[in-house]
N, C-alpha and C positions, 0 to 999 in steps of 0.2 A: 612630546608624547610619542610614544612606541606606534609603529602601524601594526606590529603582530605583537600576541603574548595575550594572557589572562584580565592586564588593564591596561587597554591599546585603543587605537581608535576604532583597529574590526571590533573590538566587545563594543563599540559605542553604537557603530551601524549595525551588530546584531540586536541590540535593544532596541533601536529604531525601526529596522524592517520589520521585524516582530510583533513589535506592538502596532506597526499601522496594517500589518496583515490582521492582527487579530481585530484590531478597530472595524475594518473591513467585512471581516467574516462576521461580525456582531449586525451590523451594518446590512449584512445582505440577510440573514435571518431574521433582520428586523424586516425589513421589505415582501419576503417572502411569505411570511407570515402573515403579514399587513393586508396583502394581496388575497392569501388564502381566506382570511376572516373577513373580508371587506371593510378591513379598517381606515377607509379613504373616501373623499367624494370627489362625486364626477359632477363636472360643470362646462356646457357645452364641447360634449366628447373630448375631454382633458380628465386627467385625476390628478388630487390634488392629495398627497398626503405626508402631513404633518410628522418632523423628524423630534422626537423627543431628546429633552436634554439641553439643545443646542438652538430650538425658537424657528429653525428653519425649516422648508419642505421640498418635495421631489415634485415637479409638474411636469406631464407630459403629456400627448394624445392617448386616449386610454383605448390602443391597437394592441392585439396578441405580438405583434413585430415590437412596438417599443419597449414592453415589460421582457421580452426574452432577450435583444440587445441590450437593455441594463443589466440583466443576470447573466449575460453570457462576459460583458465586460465586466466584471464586478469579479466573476469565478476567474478569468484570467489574471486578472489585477493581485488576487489573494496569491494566485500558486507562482506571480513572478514574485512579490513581496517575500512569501515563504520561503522560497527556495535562494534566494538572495540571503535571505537571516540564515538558512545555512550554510550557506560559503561564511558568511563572514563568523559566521560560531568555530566552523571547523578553522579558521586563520588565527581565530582564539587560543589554540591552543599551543603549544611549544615547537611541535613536529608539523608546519604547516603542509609538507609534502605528503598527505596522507590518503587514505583508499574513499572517507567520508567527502572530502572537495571534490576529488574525481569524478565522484560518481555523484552529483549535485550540480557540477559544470557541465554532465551530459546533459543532465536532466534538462538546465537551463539552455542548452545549446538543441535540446528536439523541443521545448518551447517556443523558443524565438523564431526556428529556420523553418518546422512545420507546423507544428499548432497555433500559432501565431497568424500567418500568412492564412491559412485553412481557414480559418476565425473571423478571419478581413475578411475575406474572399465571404463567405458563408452570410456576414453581419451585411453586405452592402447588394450580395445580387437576391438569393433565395429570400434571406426575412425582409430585408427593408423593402424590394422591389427597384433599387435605384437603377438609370439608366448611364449616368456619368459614371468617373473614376475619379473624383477629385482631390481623395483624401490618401494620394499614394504616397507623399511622406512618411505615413504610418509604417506603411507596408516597408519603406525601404529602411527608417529605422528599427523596425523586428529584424530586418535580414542582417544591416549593418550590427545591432546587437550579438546578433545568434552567431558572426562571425567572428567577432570580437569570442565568443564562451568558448567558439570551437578550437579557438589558438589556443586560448589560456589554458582550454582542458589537455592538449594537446603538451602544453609546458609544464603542468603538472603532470601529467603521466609520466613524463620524461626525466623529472626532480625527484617523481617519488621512485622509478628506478635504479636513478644515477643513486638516492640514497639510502636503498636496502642495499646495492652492489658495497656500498661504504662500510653500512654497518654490518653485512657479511665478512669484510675483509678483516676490522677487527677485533 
């Protein structure tokens, strides 16, 4: 099987990220909603609410801190998803060296090295209240990630130069 072209294994993982981002985004309007209608019960300061479809449910302490940490991870989780299905949509096509990847590997690369980190940082001192850091593997694979997009974007700008100087020339 091809890794780039129209039927390759990127069209496979843009089908993939795609649909688990939109899974996702269903997913978090289900909840939001859910929340907003009080479509849940509360049972000794927990809410318990029932995922249709699929027979299972969400339980958590029913704190304004743990509903905004699920939405707040949930909204991150969709726009890495998303923006992943487009990289690999733009790797879809013929000309992979193109201005739609670049500007998609930025994206993913102020995701991971800022918004990411900011998100951690935000979800464990202001909302949760925690006094530890225990969960800093996270943190170091958004950086490790973010610098990984920062190369790649970096090699793409560089392929999509070296190949408009190409097809300038003939």
């Amino acid at each position: 099987m091809k890794i780039f072209g129209p039927i390759s294994l990127s069209a496979f993982f843009y089908y993939i990220f795609r649909s688990i981002s939109i899974v996702l985004l269903a997913f978090l309007t289900y909840t939001e909603c859910a929340f907003i209608t009080d479509r849940f019960t509360v049972e000794d300061g927990r809410f318990d609410m029932k995922i249709p479809l699929i027979g299972s449910s969400i339980q958590a302490d029913y704190q304004f801190s743990d509903i905004l940490t699920i939405t707040l991870i949930l909204i991150f989780g969709i726009l890495l998803l998303y923006l992943l299905s487009n990289i690999f949509k733009a790797l879809k096509k013929t000309v992979i060296f193109n201005k739609g990847i670049i500007k998609n590997l930025k994206l993913l690369t102020i995701l991971n090295l800022i918004i990411g980190p900011v998100l951690n940082f935000l979800i464990h001192y202001p909302i949760m209240h925690k006094t530890e850091f225990r969960n800093i593997h996270n943190l170091i694979l958004l950086i490790i990630f973010g610098m990984i997009s920062l190369f790649l974007t970096y090699v793409f700008q560089k392929g999509f130069s070296v190949q408009s100087e190409n097809d300038l020339t003939i």
